[in-house]
C-alpha positions as CSV (number, residue, x, y, z in Angstrom):
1,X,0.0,0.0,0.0
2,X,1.7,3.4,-0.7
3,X,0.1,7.1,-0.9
4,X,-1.3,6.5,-4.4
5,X,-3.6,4.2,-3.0
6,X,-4.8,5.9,0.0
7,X,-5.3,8.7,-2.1
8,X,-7.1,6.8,-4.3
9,X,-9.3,5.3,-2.0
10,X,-10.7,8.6,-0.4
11,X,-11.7,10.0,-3.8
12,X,-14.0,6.7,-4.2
13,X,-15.0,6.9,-0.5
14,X,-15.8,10.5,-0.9
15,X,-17.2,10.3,-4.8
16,X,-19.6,7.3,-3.0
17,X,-20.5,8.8,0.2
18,X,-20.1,12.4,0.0
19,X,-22.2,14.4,-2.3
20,X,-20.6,17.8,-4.1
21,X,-20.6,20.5,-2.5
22,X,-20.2,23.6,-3.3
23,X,-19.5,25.9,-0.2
24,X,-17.0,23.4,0.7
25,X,-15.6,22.9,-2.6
26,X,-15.2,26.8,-2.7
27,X,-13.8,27.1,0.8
28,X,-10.8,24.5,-0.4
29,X,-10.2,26.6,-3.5
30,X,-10.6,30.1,-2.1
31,X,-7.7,28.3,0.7
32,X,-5.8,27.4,-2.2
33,X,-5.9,30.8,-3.9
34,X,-4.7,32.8,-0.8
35,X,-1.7,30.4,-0.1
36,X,-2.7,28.8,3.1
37,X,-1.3,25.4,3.9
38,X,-3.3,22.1,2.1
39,X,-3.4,20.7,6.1
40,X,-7.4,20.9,6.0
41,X,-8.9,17.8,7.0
42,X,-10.0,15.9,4.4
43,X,-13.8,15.3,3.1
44,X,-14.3,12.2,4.9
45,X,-12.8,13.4,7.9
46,X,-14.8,16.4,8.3
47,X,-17.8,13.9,7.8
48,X,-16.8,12.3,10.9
49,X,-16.6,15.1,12.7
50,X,-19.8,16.4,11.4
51,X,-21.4,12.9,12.4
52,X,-19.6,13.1,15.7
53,X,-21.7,16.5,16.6
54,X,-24.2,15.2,15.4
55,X,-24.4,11.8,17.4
56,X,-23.5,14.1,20.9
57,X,-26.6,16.6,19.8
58,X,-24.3,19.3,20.5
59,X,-25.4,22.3,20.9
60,X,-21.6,24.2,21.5
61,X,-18.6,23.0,20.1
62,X,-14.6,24.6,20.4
63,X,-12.6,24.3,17.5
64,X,-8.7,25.7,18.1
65,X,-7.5,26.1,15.0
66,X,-9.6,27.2,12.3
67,X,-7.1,27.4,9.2
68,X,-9.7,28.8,5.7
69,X,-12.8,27.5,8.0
70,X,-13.1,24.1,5.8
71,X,-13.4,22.1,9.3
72,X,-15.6,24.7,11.3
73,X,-17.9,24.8,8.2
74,X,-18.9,20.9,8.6
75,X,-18.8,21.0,12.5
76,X,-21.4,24.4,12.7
77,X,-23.8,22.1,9.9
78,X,-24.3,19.9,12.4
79,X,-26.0,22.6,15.1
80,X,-28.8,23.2,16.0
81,X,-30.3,26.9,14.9
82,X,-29.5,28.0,18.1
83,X,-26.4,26.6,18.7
84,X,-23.0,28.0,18.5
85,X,-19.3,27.0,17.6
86,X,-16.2,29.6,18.7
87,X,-13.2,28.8,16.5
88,X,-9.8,30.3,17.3
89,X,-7.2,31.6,14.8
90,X,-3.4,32.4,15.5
91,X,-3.7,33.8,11.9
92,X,-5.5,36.9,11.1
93,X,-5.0,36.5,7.2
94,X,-6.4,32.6,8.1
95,X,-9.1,34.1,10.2
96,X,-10.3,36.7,7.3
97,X,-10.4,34.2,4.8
98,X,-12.2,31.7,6.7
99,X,-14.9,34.9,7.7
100,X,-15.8,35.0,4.6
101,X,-15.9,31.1,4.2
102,X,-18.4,30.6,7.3
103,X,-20.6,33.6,6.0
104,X,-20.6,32.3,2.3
105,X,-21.5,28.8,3.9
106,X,-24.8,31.0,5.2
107,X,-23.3,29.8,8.8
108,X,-22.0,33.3,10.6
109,X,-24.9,33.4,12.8
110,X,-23.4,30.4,15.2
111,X,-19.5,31.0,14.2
112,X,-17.4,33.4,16.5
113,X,-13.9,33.7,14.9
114,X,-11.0,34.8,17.9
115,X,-8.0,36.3,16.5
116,X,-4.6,35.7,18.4
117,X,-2.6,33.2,20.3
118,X,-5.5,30.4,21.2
119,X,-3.7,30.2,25.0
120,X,-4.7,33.9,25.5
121,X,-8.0,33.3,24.4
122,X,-9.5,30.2,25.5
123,X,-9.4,31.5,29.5
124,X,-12.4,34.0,28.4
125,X,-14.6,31.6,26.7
126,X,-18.0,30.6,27.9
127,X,-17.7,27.0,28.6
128,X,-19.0,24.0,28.6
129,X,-18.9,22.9,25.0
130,X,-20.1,19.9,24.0
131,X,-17.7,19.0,21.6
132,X,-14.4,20.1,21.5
133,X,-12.1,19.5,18.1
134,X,-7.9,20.4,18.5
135,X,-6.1,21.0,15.3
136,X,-3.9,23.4,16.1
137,X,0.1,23.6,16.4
138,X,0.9,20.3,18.2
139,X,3.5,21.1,20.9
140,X,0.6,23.0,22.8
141,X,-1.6,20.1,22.4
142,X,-1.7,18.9,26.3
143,X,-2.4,22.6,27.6
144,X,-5.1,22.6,25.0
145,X,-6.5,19.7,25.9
146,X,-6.6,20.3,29.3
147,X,-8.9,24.0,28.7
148,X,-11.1,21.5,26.4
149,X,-11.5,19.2,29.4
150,X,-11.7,22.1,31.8
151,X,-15.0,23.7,29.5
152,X,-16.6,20.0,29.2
153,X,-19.1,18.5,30.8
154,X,-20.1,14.8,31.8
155,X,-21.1,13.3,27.7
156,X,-18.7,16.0,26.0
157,X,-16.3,14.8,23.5
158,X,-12.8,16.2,22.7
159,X,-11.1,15.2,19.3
160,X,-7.6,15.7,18.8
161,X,-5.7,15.5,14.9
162,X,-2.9,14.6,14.1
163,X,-1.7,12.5,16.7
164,X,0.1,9.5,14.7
165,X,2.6,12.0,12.9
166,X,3.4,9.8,10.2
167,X,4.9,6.7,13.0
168,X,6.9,9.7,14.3
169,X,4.9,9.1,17.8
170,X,6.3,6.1,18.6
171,X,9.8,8.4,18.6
172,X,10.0,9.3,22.5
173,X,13.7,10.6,21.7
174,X,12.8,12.9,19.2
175,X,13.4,16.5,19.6
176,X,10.9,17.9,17.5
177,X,8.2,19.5,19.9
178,X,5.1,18.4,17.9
179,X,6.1,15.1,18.6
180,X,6.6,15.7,22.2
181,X,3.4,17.3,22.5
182,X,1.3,14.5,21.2
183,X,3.3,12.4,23.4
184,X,2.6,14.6,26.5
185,X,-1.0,14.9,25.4
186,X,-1.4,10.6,25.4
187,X,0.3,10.6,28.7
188,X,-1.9,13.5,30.4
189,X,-5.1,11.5,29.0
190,X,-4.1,8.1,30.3
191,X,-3.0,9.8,33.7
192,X,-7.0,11.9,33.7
193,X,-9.6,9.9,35.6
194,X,-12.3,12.1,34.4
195,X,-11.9,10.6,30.4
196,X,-12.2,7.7,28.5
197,X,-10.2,7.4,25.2
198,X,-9.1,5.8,22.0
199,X,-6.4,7.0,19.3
200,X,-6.8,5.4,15.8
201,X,-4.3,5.5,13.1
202,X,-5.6,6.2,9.5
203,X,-4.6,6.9,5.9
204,X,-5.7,9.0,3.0
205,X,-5.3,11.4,0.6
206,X,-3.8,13.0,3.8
207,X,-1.0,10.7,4.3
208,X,-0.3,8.6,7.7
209,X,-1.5,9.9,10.9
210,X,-4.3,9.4,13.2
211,X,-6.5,10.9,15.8
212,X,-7.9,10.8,19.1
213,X,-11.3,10.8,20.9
214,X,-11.9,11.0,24.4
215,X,-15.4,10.7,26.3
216,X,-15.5,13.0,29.5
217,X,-17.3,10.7,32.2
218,X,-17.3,13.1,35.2
């Protein structure tokens, strides 16, 4: 199996499953355009996560890391009309763009967009959120998991990408700090009494990683 495959695979999976699209198509290319990093998740994935609100009935939902707004846009589908989704940006060009994204998507009414470093922001928020989705720079992953967990609630759910690295995460010499952080995160989550979690490794037109999901039971 090699990245041809993988890649090949997701365009049937999403081709079968998914049907086009068009503000998500044009959230992808207007991300494109402006030069932003192709680190979106892919179609599939956002599915999941879309499913994922969906199956918790969520009614709030964090997102820290918002890139062109391709992820928030399938997470805020899956509220209710009265439900909201805060998103926060490093990135004010990434922010902008994905502004206009949400608001093309006819979804600004439950998206708040915060500018600026995501540790300054998140100890304002409202809390709790039901669901909680991390995609942001990795060596911050454990503090940012533990402001997800500290704005949940008994049922919430907290998702974490990127947490497979490629195999890097099986590296616990390596120097680079987004592997340490995912390492840190795993050990902080299997030291927390309060959750109950899985990682799973996948492949796609994405490459090799993986992600994690972790129930909050009190």
């Amino acid at each position: 199996m090699d990245q041809q495959t993988w890649t090949a695979v997701d365009q049937y999976l999403t081709s079968t499953l998914l049907p086009p699209d068009p503000a998500l198509t044009a959230t992808l290319e207007s991300s494109r355009r402006a030069g932003l990093p192709s680190i979106a998740v892919s179609p599939t994935q956002g599915k999941l996560l879309h499913l994922l609100a969906k199956m918790t009935r969520a009614k709030s939902i964090l997102e820290i890391g918002t890139l062109g707004g391709y992820s928030t846009i399938w997470l805020a589908r899956a509220l209710p009309a009265d439900g909201r989704l805060v998103t926060l940006e490093y990135e004010p060009k990434h922010a902008e763009l994905a502004k206009a994204n949400i608001e093309a998507a006819g979804l600004a009414d439950r998206v708040e967009v915060k500018v600026g470093a995501a540790l300054d922001s998140l100890p304002g928020l409202e809390g709790p959120f039901d669901l909680s989705f991390i995609d942001a720079d990795k060596a911050n992953n454990p503090a940012y998991f533990k402001w997800a967990l500290e704005y949940s609630r008994p049922g919430s759910v907290i998702v974490v990408d990127n947490v497979v690295r490629g195999g890097a995460v099986v590296q616990a010499d390596s120097t680079d700090p987004s592997i340490q952080g995912v390492r840190e995160l795993h050990d902080l989550i299997a030291a927390e009494p309060r959750v109950d979690a899985t990682a799973l490794q996948t492949v796609g037109d994405k490459g090799y990683d993986g992600l994690t999901i972790a129930l909050v039971t009190s």
